[in-house]
C-alpha angles and dihedrals in degrees: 000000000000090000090056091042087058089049093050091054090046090056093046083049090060100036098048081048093054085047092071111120089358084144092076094046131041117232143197117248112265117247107238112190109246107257119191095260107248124230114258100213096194118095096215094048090047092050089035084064095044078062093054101043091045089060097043093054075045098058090038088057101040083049090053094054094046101248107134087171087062095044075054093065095035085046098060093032086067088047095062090041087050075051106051106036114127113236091183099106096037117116119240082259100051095041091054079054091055105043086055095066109026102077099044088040102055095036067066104056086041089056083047093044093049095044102061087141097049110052089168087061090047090053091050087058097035089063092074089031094063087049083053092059108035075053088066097040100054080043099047108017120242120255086235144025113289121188121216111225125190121206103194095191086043117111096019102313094300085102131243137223131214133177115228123184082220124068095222115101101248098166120212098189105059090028114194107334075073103008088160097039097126147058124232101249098178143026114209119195 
């Protein structure tokens, strides 16, 4: 476990250095090898997670609909919760996991909670966001069961994933002009 949790970190390393800049260029998602979720046995971090997790499904839902005012909201509500997750009860491992993708994913919900009027502009940054926080989920575990989807005309053409708590392909990244263009690719439990 600890030798694929290296390897994981490694990969988040790797991943979180190729995100610099990543708001001038559009990017396929990384690939992050699967890894068992660990137990978070601290009752704030599991439910800081819970947080996290909430908004994103927020902003996933508001960008679906095509209410970028809405992904605003959800945007900067995911911010604040980045913001205020107790690392206290991680382990050294977990919180390594953790400091990889906070800072890149919520300079992510920041770009979606200041662009209310350009939801274009918020789907271009929810692509790596969505990484960010697959990322957590594989690392942490998610309180309930999460669904991997997998747009490939999303970002360009390049494809796109996002996670969804239901099974049925609701896209947030065409909206709906394509609300089913997708196929589930992953259950996370």
């Amino acid at each position: 476990m600890i030798t694929m949790l290296a390897f994981v970190i490694a990969a988040f390393s790797a991943t979180a250095q190729e995100h610099e800049h990543h708001h001038d260029k559009k990017e396929a998602p990384a690939k992050v090898p699967a890894a068992p979720p660990s137990n978070i046995s601290d009752a704030k971090s599991a439910a800081s997670i819970k947080d996290i997790v909430d908004h994103y499904l927020h902003l996933k839902n508001a960008l679906v609909a095509d209410n970028g005012k809405e992904a605003a909201a959800a945007g900067t509500a995911l911010e604040t919760a980045f913001k205020n997750f107790d690392k206290k009860g991680l382990t050294a491992e977990q919180l390594k996991v953790y400091q990889d993708v906070e800072e890149d994913a919520m300079e992510h919900a920041e770009h979606i909670g200041a662009n209310g009027s350009k939801i274009e502009h918020q789907r271009e940054h929810f692509v790596i966001l969505s990484t960010d926080i697959y990322d957590l989920v594989k690392a942490f575990g998610s309180p309930n069961p999460l669904y991997k989807f997998f747009c490939p005309m999303a970002n360009d053409g390049k494809g796109a994933m996002w996670l969804s708590a239901a099974k049925g392909v609701k896209n947030p990244y065409m909206g709906k002009k394509m609300p089913t263009c997708g196929s589930m690719k992953e259950e996370l439990k």
